[in-house]
Every structure is written in structure tokens, then in C-alpha cells.
C-alpha positions, 0 to 999 in steps of 0.5 A, a space after each residue: 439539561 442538554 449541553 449545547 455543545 452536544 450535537 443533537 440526535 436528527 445531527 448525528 443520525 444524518 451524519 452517521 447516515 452520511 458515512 455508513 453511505 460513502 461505506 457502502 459505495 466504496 464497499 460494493 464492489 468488493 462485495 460484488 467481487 465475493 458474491 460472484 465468487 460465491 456463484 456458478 457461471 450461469 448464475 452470474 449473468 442472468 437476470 436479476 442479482 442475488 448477493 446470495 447465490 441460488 447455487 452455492 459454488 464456492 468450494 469448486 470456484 476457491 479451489 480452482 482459483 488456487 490450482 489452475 494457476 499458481 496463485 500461491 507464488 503469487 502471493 509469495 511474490 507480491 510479499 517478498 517484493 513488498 517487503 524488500 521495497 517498505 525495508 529499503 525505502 526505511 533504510 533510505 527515508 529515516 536518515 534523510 528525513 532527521 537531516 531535512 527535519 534537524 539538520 542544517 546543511 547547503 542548499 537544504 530549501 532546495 533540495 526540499 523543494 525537489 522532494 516536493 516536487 517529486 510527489 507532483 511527478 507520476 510515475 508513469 512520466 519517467 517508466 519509460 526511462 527507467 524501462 530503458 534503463 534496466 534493458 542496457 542493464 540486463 535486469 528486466 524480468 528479475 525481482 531486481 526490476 520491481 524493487 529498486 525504481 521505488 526505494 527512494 520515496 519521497 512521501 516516506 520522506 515528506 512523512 517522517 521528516 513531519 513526525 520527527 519535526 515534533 520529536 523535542 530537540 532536547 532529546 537529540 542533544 541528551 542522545 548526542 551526550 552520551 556519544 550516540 552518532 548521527 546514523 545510531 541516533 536514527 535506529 536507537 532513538 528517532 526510529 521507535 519514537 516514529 512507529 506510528 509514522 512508520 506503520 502509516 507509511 507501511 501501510 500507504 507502501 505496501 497497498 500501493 505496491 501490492 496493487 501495482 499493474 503498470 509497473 510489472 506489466 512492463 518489465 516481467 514477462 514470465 509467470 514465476 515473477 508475477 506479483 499478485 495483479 499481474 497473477 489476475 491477468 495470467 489468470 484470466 488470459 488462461 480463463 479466456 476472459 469467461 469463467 469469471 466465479 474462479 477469476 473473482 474467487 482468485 481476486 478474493 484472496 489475493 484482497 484479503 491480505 490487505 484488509 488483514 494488514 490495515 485491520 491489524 495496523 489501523 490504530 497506529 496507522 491513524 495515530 501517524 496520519 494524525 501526528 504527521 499532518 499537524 507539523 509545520 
């Protein structure tokens, strides 16, 4: 006898459905992008579509894609400012989410309130001050200028300081007996019992950050500096905006990165949703 609980087939069969659409719609323009990397000029513009091209040009589309611009130290570039960014927004968010989670001090209502307000301020609302800002300090066009306007995040904040919410108070107290300070209770303990957190905020950091055009649009103006977006337009401007197989190849690998990382973090990256979202 079926359980009544149990969703029955035409129930699963449309929720399925359901999902394997919304895949689709959010996946098509990638495999848009990886098809037209497949194909020579004059097939991507005639009549009709193929995802499979009639004319294979891969080997010629990826191969100038990685010689006719540096694509390589863009990569290098996108990594090295990602990685500085994700390692100082830890250094600065764990501390300050244990003292919002489990520590009383003034004014705490209200200095949570300007975190949570910070998240309703787009960036772009204050890249005009801050571009002004790093001119009197001589530090556009350095790596300087892509790392620090984001080392402190307020979503790195709101997302640990939930994780540690649940983390039990008694642990806190057993570490602080055996003459763990506040800063050394933080790495030693609170740190790996957040690493499902941890990971979803990486993820969240790095893909946001890997994408950014706005940002470095603004303040780097050579190509040595070029984080992998900002690499896509050089590209194309040397392209003259028409031989779009190497442009799209060129695309290709600078996703891939990405899908590697969530593919490789996608468990722990739900498990830190999950256990952030719940806590009050």
C-alpha cells in the first residue's frame, strides 16, 4: 500500500520537469557561449542554429583565445585579487561575527543595525567616493585598488555571526577554561566548527569578485592589472568586436574556473546555507 505522504509519480514527474526547465533557461547561455566557441566566423551568423558546428574550429578559436591576449595573467590576476580579498575578509569577519554572536558590549543594537544596512547600500552608491579617494592616495591602478574597498563585508558578517549563533555556549566557556583568549578561540575552535559557512561565503566572495566589471573598469587602466571580465573587454576591443569564436572561447575558460570551484565546494556550500539560514 502506498504511503500517503509519498508524492505520487504525475507529482514528481512535473516537479522534476519543473526544475530540469529552470536548468535549461539559466544554462543556455552558456552553452550558446561553448558552441559558438566551437564554430568558424561565417557559421556563426547564418541562418539557422546548430549547437554542433558543421565546421569544427575549436583548436584554432581556443588557441588564439590564449595567444592573442594574455589571458593566462588574467587568470593569474583574477586569482591572486580573489584570494587576497576572501583571506582578508576572513581575517576581518570571523572576530567580528563571535563579538555580534556571543559577546555583550554598547551599542551592539546598533552597530547590527549598520551592518544590516550596509547590505541594502549597492556598491555602486559609494564607487565614486572611493574612487576619489584612492586618487589623493596614489593607489589607482595597483592591485591595492581591487583589494581593499571589499575587505570588510557585511555579508561575511551577517553569515557567520548566524553559524556561530548556534555554536553551544558551553563550548565557549570549557575553551575560555583552559586559557584560550578571545582572538585564539576564534582560529582554534570557532573557525573549523564554521567551515561549512566558511566555504559558502568563499564561494559567494569569489564568484562575486571573479565577475566584477564595474569595479576594475574603474580604476585599472593597463593590461598587466586586468582581472579575467575586465581581460574579455581588451580582448574584444583588439577583436574590433567581430571575430566573436576566439572572444567566446576566450570566455569559456575564464567560466570554467568557477564551475570547477562550486563543483568541488557544492556540498559544504549547502550545508553552510542551510545551517546559516535557520538561526534567529
Amino acid at each position: 500500500m502506498r504511503n500517503p505522504n509519498t508524492p505520487s509519480w504525475a507529482w514528481r514527474f512535473a516537479r522534476h520537469a519543473l526544475l530540469f526547465s529552470g536548468a535549461m533557461l539559466y544554462l543556455l547561455p552558456f552553452l550558446w557561449m561553448l558552441s559558438t566557441s566551437l564554430k568558424p566566423a561565417d557559421e556563426i551568423f547564418r541562418e539557422g542554429f546548430h549547437f554542433l558546428p558543421q565546421q569544427w574550429a575549436a583548436i584554432e578559436n581556443y588557441t588564439r583565445a590564449l595567444t592573442q591576449v594574455p589571458l593566462l595573467r588574467y587568470l593569474l590576476n583574477g586569482v591572486v585579487v580573489c584570494a587576497a580579498i576572501l583571506i582578508l575578509q576572513i581575517v576581518v569577519s570571523l572576530p567580528a561575527a563571535y563579538c555580534f554572536a556571543k559577546l555583550r558590549f554598547r551599542a551592539k543594537r546598533l552597530a547590527w543595525g549598520v551592518i544590516l544596512l550596509s547590505l541594502m547600500i549597492p556598491f555602486q552608491a559609494t564607487a565614486i567616493p572611493l574612487y576619489i579617494m584612492f586618487y589623493h592616495l596614489g593607489l589607482l591602478d595597483t592591485t591595492a585598488a581591487l583589494v581593499l574597498p571589499f575587505i570588510a563585508s557585511g555579508f561575511g558578517v551577517f553569515l557567520m555571526r548566524q553559524f556561530f549563533v548556534g555554536v553551544p555556549d558551553d563550548l565557549i566557556h570549557a575553551a575560555r577554561l583552559d586559557g584560550m583568549g578571545e582572538f585564539e578561540l576564534v582560529w582554534r575552535v570557532l573557525m573549523p566548527a564554521a567551515m561549512p559557512a566558511l566555504i559558502a561565503f568563499s564561494i559567494f566572495s569569489v564568484v562575486w569578485h571573479w565577475n566584477d566589471y564595474f569595479w576594475p573598469l574603474l580604476v585599472i587602466n593597463t593590461t598587466d592589472l586586468a582581472t579575467p571580465p575586465l581581460g574579455t573587454l581588451f580582448f574584444k576591443n583588439e577583436e574590433a568586436g567581430t571575430d566573436y569564436g576566439p572572444l567566446m572561447a576566450g570566455t569559456v575558460i575564464i567560466t570554467l574556473p568557477l564551475l570547477l570551484f562550486f563543483l568541488l565546494a557544492q556540498k559544504r556550500f549547502i550545508e553552510g546555507v542551510t545551517f546559516s539560514g535557520v538561526k534567529g
